[in-house]
N, C-alpha and C positions, 0 to 999 in steps of 0.2 A: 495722373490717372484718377487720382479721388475728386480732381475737380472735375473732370469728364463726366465721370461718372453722376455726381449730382446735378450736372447740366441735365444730362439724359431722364434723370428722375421729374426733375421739376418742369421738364418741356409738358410732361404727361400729367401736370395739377392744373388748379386755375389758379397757380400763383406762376404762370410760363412766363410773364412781361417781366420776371425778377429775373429771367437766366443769367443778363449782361450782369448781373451786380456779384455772379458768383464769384470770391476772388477778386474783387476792385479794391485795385488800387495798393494790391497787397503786394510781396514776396514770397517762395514758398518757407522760410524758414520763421517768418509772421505765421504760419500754422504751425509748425514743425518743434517751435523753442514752446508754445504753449503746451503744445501734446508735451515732449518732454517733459516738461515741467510739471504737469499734472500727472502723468506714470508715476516720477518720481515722489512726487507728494504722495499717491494712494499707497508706492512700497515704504515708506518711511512712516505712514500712523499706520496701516495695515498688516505690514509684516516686520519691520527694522526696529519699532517701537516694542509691538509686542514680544518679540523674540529676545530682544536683549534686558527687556523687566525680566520676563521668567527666569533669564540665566543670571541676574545680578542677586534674586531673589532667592534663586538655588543657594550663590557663595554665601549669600548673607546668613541662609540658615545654616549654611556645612561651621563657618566662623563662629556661628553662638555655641555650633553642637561639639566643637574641636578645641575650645579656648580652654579648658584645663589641660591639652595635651600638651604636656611638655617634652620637648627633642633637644638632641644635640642641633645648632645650625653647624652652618657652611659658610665660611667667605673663603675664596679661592678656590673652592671644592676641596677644603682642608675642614675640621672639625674646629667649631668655635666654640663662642658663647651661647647657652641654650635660650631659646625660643620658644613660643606654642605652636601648635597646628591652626589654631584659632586666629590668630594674628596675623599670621604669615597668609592665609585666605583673606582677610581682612582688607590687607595691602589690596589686594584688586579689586576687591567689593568697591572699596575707597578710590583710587583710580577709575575702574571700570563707571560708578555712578557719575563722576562728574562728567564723560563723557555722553551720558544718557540724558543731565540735564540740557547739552548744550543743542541734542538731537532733538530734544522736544519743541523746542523754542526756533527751531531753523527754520525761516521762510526761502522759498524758493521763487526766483523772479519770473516776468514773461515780457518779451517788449512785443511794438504792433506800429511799427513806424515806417514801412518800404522798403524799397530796393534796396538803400545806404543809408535808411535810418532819419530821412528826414522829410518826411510825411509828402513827398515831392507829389504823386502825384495824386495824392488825396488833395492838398490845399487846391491843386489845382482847379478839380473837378468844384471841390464846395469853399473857396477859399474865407468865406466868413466864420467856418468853425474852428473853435479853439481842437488842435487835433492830438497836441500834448492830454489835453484836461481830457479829453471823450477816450483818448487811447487808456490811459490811467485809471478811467473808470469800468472800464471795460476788463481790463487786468484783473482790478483787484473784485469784480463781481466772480474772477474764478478763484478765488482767497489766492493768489498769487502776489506779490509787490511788484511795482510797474517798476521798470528800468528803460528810461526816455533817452540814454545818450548811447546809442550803438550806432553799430556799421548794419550790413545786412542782416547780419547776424547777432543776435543775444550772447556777450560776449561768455565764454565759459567759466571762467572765474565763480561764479556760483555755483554751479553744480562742481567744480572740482572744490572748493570750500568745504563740499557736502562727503565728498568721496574720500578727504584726510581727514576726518572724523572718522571715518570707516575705518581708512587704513590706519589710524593711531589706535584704534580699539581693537582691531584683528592683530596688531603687534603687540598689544599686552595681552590677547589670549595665546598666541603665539607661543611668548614668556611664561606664561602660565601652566600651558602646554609640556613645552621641554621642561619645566620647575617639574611638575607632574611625574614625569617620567622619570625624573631622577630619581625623583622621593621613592617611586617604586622600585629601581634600581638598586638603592639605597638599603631598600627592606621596611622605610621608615612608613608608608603607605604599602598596602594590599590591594587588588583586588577580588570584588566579588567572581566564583565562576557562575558563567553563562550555558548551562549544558548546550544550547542549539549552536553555542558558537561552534568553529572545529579549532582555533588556535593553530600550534604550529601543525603542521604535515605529517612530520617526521620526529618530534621532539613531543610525546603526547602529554607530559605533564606540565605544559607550561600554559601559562596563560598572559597574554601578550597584551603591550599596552596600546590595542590597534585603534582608538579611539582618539588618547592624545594624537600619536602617529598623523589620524588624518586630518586630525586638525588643523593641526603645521603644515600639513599637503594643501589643503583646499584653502586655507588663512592668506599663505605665503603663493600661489597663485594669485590666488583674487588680488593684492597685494602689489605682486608684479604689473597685475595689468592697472587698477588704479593707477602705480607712479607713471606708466607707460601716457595714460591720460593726461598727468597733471604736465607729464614733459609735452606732449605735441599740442595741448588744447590752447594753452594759455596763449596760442599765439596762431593768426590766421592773416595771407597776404592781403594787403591794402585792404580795399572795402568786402572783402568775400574770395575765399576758393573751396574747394569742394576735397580736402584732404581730411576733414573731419567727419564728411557725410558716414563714408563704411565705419571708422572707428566707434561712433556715437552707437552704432547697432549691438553693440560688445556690451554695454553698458549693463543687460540683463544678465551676461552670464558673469561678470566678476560679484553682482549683486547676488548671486543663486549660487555661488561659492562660498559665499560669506555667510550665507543663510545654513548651505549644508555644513560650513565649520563649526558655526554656536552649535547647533545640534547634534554635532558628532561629542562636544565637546561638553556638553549636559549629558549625555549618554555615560561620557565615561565619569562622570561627575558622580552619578547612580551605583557606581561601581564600587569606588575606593573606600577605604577606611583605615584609620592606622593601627599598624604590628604594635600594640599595647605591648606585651614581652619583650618582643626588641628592643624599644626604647627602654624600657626601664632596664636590662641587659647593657644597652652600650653609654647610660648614664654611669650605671654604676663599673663601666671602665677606662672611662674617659674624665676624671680627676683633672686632667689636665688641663682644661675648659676654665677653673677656677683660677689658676693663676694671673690673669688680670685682675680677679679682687684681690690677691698679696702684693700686688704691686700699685695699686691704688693703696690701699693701707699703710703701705710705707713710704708713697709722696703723702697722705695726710700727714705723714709724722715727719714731714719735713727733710726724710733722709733722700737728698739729689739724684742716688746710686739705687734708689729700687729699682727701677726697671731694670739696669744692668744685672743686680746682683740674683731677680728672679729668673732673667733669661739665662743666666751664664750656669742655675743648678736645672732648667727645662727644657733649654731649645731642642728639638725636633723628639722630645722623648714622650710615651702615653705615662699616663700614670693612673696608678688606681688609690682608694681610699688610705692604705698605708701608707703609701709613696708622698701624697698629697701633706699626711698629719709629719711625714718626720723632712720634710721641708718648711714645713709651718718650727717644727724645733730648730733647723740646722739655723732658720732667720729669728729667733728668739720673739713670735708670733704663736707659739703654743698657747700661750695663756689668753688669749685676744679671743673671745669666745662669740664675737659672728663668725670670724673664719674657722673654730675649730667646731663648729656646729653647721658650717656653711656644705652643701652638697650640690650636685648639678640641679636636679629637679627643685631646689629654692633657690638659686642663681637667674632673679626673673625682675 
């Protein structure tokens, strides 16, 4: 149709003796893979770049503003060894950037080579032109990289290259997301209230964590349909079929998913802050968290049975600050004065 259409235009200039040349010599997907390709490039410095600095630069500052909070962590979803709030953001800051560097630097290809990719009936027509070297040139005048060994089609392999950078970064906001939610669960984070919000229906005091929530909603579609990409693209019959034309149309909405999850996800970012009383509350009842340092203390000292002999006065018990000093007595560690001045909140 669009070639029609510019026939019908140019019949109506005094450049009409070019109509034949409209579409010589081409394929439609010699048009179709360079549109693509430049879509893509404008949402990747236009929107994918910019959106994911603001939100790395959001964690970066929450990480400098949270680094003396100190908490209880989690491994197992059991109470561990303490952490900061600082840190524990940090980890994705950390993550999250090097996925940004590898987005800025991603070139995206464009081939211009015919039916099945081998200039068939261009040499034809002009056959003294190098049609590799003119196609290549021609490529890269649209900042695209030429990709000279295809079939009709510009194999997808690049653009799905492009789309597991996405999906590996929407799978640690994802993480970060459910981390999120816990932490408010937990008590150990808050949220800000929003009065325009209404929160629940029925439950008027609460304030919901519907931000993370649709994070993971809109993260983990977009997500689905990216791997749905990477499975049918990577592969097309013999020189060309047309099983990728409808799915390539998708390609906006799992990008416009991924766009409304950063920003659901900076939203709720705007929100939280941590239950300062809490934690210093279930610091000071969670004693038990130290017990790894007495049992490092007594392999420094060579005894083979520390960890047995700590586990067999603590397994599955909480302890608070008494409980903690007259187990430091019962293993003749009372006088060891890091661990009898040792607490959770300097446990770091």
């Amino acid at each position: 149709m669009v070639e029609y259409y510019l026939k019908e235009k140019l019949e109506k200039t005094s450049a009409s003796d070019l109509v034949a040349f409209i579409h010589f010599g081409l394929t439609s997907d010699d048009i179709n893979n360079l549109s693509y390709s430049l879509m893509l490039k404008n949402f990747q410095e236009k929107k994918l770049i910019e959106n994911l600095t603001k939100l790395i630069e959001k964690i970066k500052e929450m990480a400098d503003k949270f680094k003396d909070i100190v908490f209880i962590g989690r491994t197992h979803g059991q109470k561990a060894v303490p952490t900061t709030l600082g840190k524990e953001f940090l980890n994705y800051y950390y993550r999250l950037e090097k996925q940004l560097r590898k987005i800025e630097v991603f070139k995206f290809e464009g081939k211009l080579n015919g039916a099945v990719g081998n200039f068939n009936a261009l040499k034809l027509a002009f056959p003294k032109e190098n049609w590799k070297k003119l196609s290549a040139e021609f490529i890269t005048q649209l900042n695209l990289k030429p990709n000279l060994y295809t079939t009709q089609i510009l194999f997808y392999d690049n653009y799905l290259e492009f789309f597991q950078m996405i999906y590996l970064i929407n799978g640690i906001l994802i993480d970060f997301s459910i981390n999120i939610w816990q932490y408010i669960m937990l008590e150990i984070l808050v949220q800000r209230k929003k009065e325009e919000e209404v929160g629940s229906s029925t439950m008027p005091q609460k304030v919901n964590p519907i931000n993370f929530e649709q994070t993971e909603g809109a993260l983990g579609l977009a997500n689905a349909m990216f791997n749905f990409f990477i499975q049918k693209l990577t592969h097309s019959r013999l020189q060309r079929d047309l099983s990728d034309s409808l799915i390539r149309r998708f390609f906006g909405e799992a990008l416009a998913l991924t766009i409304l999850g950063w920003q659901s996800f900076f939203s709720g970012l705007e929100k939280i802050y941590p239950n300062v009383d809490f934690l210093k509350k279930e610091m000071e009842e969670s004693y038990e968290v130290l017990t790894e340092a007495i049992q490092i203390v007594l392999r420094l000292k060579k005894d083979s049975e520390g960890y047995e002999k700590v586990k067999k006065l603590v397994y599955g018990k909480k302890l608070q600050k008494k409980d903690y000093l007259e187990i430091l007595k019962v293993l003749g560690l009372i006088d060891n004065k890091k661990l009898k001045n040792l607490a959770p909140e300097k446990y770091l």
